[in-house]
N, C-alpha and C positions, 0 to 999 in steps of 0.2 A: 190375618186382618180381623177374623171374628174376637180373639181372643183381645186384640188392642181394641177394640169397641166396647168388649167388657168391660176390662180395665177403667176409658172414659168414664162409662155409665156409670161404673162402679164410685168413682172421683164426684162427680158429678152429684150420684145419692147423698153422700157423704157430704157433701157441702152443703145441700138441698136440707139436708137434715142435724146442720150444724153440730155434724162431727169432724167438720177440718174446713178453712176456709177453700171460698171454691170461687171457679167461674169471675166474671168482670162486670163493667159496666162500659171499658172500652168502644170507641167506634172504628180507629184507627190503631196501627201500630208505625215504628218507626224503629230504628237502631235492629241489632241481632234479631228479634220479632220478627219483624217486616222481613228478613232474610229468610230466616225458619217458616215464612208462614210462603212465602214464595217458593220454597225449595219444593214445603210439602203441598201445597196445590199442584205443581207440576208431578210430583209422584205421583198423586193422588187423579192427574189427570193422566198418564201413563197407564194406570192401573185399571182407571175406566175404558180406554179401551181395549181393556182384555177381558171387558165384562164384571169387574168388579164393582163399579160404581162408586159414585163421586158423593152422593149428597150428606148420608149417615155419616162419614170419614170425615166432611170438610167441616159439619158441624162440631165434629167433636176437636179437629181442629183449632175452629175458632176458639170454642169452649175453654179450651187449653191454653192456649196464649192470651185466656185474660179478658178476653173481648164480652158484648154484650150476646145473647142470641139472636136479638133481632137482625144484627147485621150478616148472619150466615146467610140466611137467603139470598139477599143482593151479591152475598160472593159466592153462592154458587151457582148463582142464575149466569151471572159476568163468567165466571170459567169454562160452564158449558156453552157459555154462546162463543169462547173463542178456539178450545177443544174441537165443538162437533162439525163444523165443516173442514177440518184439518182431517179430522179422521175418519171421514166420510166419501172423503174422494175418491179414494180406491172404488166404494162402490155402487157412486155416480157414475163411476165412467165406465163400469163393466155392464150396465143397469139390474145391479144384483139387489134391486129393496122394492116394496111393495109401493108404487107411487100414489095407489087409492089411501092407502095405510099413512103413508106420510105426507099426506095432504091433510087427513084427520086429525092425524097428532100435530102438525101445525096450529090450525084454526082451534083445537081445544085444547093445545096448551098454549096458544096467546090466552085464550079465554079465562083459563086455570092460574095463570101469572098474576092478571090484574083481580082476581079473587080472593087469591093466597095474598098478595100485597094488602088487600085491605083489613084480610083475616086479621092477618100477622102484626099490622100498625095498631090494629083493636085490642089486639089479645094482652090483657095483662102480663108483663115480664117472668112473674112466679108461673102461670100456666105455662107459657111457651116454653121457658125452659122444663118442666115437668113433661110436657110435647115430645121436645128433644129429647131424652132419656129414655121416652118410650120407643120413637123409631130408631135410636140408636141398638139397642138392648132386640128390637124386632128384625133389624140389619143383621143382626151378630146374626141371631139366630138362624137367620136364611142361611147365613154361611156356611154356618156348620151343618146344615142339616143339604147344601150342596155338596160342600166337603164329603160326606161320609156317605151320598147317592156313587159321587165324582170313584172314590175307594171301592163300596160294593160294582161297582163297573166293572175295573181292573183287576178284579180279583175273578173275577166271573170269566 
């Protein structure tokens, strides 16, 4: 997964830096798209709950199929809101989660949502997507730098 984030990023510079066209202006997709783009939200939402996470992936996602970046947020706000009580339950009902903890993270990511929304509707299109790039490229990085903790483990 680090390495197709590179990749992205890497797409992403390159068009950023009009050395190949990149990226869209899309809000919507429809035909083969919209299939591919439904396929990989659900891998993507698969994936998250194994711990990989959803938001760097579904950005570059969108990125890829053309679309604008503003609209990654709304689709990955909409995926995690239909994901995480699916994959949750398990442990609600054993009460295996921190309830002070997840009362917090409630109340300050409502708070965090309507922040980011207004951020994001502000932000000039050349930043935001430049934004994107960054936490995509900061995503990889975590990855590999779990990756190769996840190995010195096994090896030990």
């Amino acid at each position: 997964m680090g390495t197709a984030l590179i990749i992205v990023a890497l797409v992403m510079l390159a068009g950023k830096l009009n050395l190949m066209p990149a990226g869209g202006d899309a809000v919507g997709l429809h035909g083969a798209k919209l299939i591919i783009a439904i396929i990989g939200n659900f891998i993507l939402g698969a994936l998250m709950t194994l711990g990989i996470g959803l938001y760097a992936p579904c950005m570059a996602l969108v990125y890829s199929l053309g679309m604008s970046p503003k609209v990654a947020f709304p689709i990955m706000m909409g995926s995690c809101a239909f994901l995480m009580p699916a994959a949750s339950l398990k442990f609600i009902k054993e009460g295996a989660y921190d309830r002070k903890a997840s009362m917090a993270i409630t109340v300050f990511g409502l708070v965090g949502v309507f922040i980011a929304y207004y951020l994001v509707k502000s932000l000039p299109l050349n930043i935001l997507t430049w934004l994107v790039i960054v936490v995509i490229i900061y995503t990889a990085a975590m990855m590999f730098k779990s990756a190769s903790k996840a190995r010195k483990t096994v090896k030990a």
